[in-house]
C-alpha positions in Angstrom: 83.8 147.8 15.7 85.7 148.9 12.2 85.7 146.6 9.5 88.9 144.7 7.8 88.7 147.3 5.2 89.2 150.3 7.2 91.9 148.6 9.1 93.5 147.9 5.5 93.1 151.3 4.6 95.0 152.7 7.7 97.8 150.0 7.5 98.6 151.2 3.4 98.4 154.8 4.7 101.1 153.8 8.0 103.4 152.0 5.4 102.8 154.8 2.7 103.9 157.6 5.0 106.2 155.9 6.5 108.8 155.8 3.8 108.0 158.9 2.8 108.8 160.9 5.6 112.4 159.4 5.8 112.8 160.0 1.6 111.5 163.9 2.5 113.7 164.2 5.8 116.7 163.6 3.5 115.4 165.6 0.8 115.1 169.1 2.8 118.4 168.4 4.0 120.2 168.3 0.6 118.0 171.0 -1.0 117.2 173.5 2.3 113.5 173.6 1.2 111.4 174.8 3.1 108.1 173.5 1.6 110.2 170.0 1.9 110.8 170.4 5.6 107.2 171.1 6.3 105.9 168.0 3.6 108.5 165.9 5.9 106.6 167.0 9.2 103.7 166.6 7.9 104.1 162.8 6.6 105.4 162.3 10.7 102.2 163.6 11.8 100.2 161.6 9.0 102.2 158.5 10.4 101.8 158.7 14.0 98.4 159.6 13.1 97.8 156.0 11.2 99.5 154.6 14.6 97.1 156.3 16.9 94.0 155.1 14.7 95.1 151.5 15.1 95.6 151.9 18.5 91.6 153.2 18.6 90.5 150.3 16.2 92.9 147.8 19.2 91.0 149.4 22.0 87.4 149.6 20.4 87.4 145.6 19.8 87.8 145.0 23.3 84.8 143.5 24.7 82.1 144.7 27.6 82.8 144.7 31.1 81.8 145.8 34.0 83.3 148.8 34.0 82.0 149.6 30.2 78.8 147.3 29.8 78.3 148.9 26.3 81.7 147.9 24.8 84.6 150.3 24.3 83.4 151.1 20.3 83.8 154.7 21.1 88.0 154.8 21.5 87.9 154.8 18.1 85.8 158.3 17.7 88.5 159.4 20.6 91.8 158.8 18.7 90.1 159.6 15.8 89.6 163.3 17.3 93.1 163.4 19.0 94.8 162.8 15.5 92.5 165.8 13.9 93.8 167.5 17.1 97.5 166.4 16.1 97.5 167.6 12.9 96.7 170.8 13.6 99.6 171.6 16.4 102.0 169.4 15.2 101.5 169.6 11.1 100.3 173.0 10.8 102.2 174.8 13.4 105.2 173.7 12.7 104.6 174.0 8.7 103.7 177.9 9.5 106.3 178.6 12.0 108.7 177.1 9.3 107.6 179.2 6.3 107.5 182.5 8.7 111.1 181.7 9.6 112.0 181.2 5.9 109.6 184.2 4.8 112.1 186.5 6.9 115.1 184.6 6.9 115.0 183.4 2.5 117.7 180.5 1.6 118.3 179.8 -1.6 117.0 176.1 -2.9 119.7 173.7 -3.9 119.7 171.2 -6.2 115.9 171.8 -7.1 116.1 168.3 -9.1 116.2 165.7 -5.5 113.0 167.8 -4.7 111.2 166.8 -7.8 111.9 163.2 -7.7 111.0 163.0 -4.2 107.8 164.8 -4.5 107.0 162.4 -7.4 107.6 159.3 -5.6 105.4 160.6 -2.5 102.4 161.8 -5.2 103.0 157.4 -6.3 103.1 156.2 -2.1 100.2 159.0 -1.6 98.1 158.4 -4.5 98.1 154.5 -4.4 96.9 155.3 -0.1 94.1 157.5 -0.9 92.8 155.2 -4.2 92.3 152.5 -1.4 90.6 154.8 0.7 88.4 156.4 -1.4 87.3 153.0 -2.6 86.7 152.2 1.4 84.4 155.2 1.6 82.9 154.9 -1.7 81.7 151.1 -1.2 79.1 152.5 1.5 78.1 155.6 -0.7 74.7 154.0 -2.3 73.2 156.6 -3.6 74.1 159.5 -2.4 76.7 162.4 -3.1 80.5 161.5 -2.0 80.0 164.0 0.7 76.8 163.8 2.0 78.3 159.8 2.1 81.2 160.8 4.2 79.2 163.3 6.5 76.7 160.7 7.4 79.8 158.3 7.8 80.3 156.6 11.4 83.2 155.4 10.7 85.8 157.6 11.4 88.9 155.3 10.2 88.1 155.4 6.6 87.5 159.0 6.1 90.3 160.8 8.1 92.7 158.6 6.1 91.1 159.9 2.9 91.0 163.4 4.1 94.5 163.3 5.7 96.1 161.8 1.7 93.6 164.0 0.1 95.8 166.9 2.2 98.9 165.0 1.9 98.6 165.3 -2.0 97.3 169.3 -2.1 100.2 170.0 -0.2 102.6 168.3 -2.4 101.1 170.0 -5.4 102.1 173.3 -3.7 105.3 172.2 -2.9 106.0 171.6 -6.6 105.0 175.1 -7.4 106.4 176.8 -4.7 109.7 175.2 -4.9 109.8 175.7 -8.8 108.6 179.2 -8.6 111.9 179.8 -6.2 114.3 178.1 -8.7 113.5 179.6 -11.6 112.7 183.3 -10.5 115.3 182.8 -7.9 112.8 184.2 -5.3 112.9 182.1 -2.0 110.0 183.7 -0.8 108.2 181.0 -3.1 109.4 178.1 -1.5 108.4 180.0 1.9 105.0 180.9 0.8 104.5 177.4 -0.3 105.0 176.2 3.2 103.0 178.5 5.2 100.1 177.3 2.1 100.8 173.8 3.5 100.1 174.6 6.7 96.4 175.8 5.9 95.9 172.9 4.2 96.2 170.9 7.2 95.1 173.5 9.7 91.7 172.9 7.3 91.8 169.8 7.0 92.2 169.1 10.8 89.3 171.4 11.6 87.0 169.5 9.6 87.6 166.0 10.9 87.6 167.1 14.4 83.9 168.9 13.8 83.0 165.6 12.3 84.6 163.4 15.2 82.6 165.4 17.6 79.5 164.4 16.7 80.3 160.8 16.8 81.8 161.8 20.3 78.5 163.5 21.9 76.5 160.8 19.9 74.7 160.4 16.4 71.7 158.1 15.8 71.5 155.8 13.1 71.7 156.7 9.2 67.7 158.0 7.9 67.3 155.1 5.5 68.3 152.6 8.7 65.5 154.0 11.0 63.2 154.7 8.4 63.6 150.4 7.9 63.2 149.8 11.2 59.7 151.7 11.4 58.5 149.7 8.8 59.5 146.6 10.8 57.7 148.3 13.3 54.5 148.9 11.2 54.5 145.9 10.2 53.7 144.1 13.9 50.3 144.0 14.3 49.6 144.0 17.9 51.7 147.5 18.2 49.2 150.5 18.7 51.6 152.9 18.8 55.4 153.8 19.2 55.7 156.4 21.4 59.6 156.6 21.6 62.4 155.5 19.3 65.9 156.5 20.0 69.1 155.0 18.7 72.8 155.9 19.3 76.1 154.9 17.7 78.4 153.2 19.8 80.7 152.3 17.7 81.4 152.4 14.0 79.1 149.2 13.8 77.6 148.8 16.9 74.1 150.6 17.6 72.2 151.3 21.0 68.4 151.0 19.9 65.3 152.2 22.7 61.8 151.8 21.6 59.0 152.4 24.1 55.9 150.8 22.4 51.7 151.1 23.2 51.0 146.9 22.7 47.6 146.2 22.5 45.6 146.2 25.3 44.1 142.7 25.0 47.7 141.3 25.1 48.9 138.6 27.8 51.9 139.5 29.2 53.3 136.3 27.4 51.7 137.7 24.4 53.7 140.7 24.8 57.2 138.9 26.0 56.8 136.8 22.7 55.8 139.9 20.5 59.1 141.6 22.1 61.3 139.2 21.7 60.0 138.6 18.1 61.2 142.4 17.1 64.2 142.1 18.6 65.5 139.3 16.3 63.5 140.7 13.1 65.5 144.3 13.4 69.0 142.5 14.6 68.4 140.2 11.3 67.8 143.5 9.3 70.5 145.5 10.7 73.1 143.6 12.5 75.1 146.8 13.8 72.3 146.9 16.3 73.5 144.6 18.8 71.7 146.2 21.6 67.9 146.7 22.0 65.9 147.4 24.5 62.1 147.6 24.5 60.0 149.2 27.2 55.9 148.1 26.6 54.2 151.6 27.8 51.0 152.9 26.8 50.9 156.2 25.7 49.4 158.0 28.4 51.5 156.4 31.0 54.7 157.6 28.4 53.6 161.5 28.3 53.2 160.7 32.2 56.4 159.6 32.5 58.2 162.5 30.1 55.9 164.9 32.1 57.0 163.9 35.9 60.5 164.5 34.1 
């Protein structure tokens, strides 16, 4: 299940885009930009996408039945994917189909200065979103690079909100020159140009988060330094002679599926063996408490290549 911080993220991004898309609505209707047509789309999109998102974080807190015994943690990889989805057909189509219609069909931009402000009040409402979520995706980063960080992330919520304001502002930015290149040299085609750029920002930008969703989709194990940890646990017990199998699956954002099939040793009691189960179970869950679910099989290793063998 997501954490308060990525629900805080998406709710500043919903409210952020929000009242921008009405200020850019009325903006491309004073001024007949283009670019400012396709920036109003495009804040839509970003907030029905911030809608959907909370909808996925709603539907992943729902608890296990009978129906889903493991939880419903993976709506949120799902709406995560349909808003990548989204912002490709709804934000860059209709940025592109705009600037081809304005590419062959140039109107001249009026009254350049309501563009400005707007796009400066929008760079303020986008900016202040994507500070918060960077700061989401950077309190997890440890260590590593920023995008090694948000490519191991499994937590989609945090990081398609920074991608979509990270967009959100690069498309503004070519607003600003596109529709200033068309006022001053009088050349529309600018302000057409400067849409159809839009649009392959968030054609881009909605191709990456939808390669990333779909590995959480099909399933990713746990981060390296998080199973690396939980072999040591492992090494650490000393009545294991061997693990021949460990296997662990994201759920959810925080909720982990972890198989070990384990070689005890031979001179165990099957008490023995309950307790040294049951001992491991509370040592990893104490560790790492996104593993809510483990299961241990007690196999030796010749029965285990048996068993992978027989198929």
């Amino acid at each position: 299940m997501a954490g308060h911080s990525s629900k805080f993220v998406v709710y500043a991004a919903l409210s952020a885009n929000g009242a921008i898309a009405v200020t850019k609505f009325i903006a491309a209707a004073f001024t007949g930009s283009s670019a400012m047509l396709s920036e109003a789309v495009h804040s839509v999109v970003d907030t029905g996408n911030q809608g959907l998102l909370l909808y996925g974080l709603h539907r992943a807190d729902r608890p296990p039945d009978r129906e889903h015994p493991f939880g419903y943690g993976r709506e949120a990889y799902f709406w995560a994917f349909v808003v990548a989805l989204l912002l490709f057909a709804a934000g860059a189509g209709v940025s592109f189909y705009e600037g081809l219609h304005k590419l062959f069909n140039p109107e001249p931009v009026k009254q350049v200065y309501v563009n400005y402000i707007v796009i400066g009040l929008a760079m303020i409402f986008e900016g202040t979103s994507w500070y918060f979520s960077l700061r989401t995706v950077r309190s997890s980063q440890g260590q590593r690079a920023f995008f090694e960080e948000v490519r191991r992330s499994k937590d989609p919520m945090g990081f398609t909100v920074l991608f979509e304001d990270s967009a959100a502002l690069l498309g503004l930015l070519f607003a600003m020159v596109g529709i200033s290149l068309a006022a001053w040299l009088d050349m529309p085609v600018f302000d057409a140009a400067a849409s159809i750029g839009i649009a392959l920002i968030l054609g881009s930008t909605a191709a990456w988060l939808a390669y990333e969703c779909k590995g959480l989709l099909i399933g990713e194990s746990v981060k390296p330094e998080v199973r690396e940890d939980i072999e040591r646990i492992l090494e650490e017990q000393e009545d294991i002679v061997r693990v021949n199998e460990h296997r662990s699956e994201h759920l959810g954002p925080n909720e982990v599926l972890l198989n070990l099939s384990i070689d005890f040793a031979s001179d165990l009691s099957a008490d023995q063996v309950e307790a040294a189960i049951s001992d491991l179970e509370r040592r990893i869950k104490s560790a790492h408490p996104e593993v809510k679910r483990v299961f241990i099989e007690a196999q030796s290793w010749q029965g285990h290549r048996a068993a992978l063998a027989e198929g």
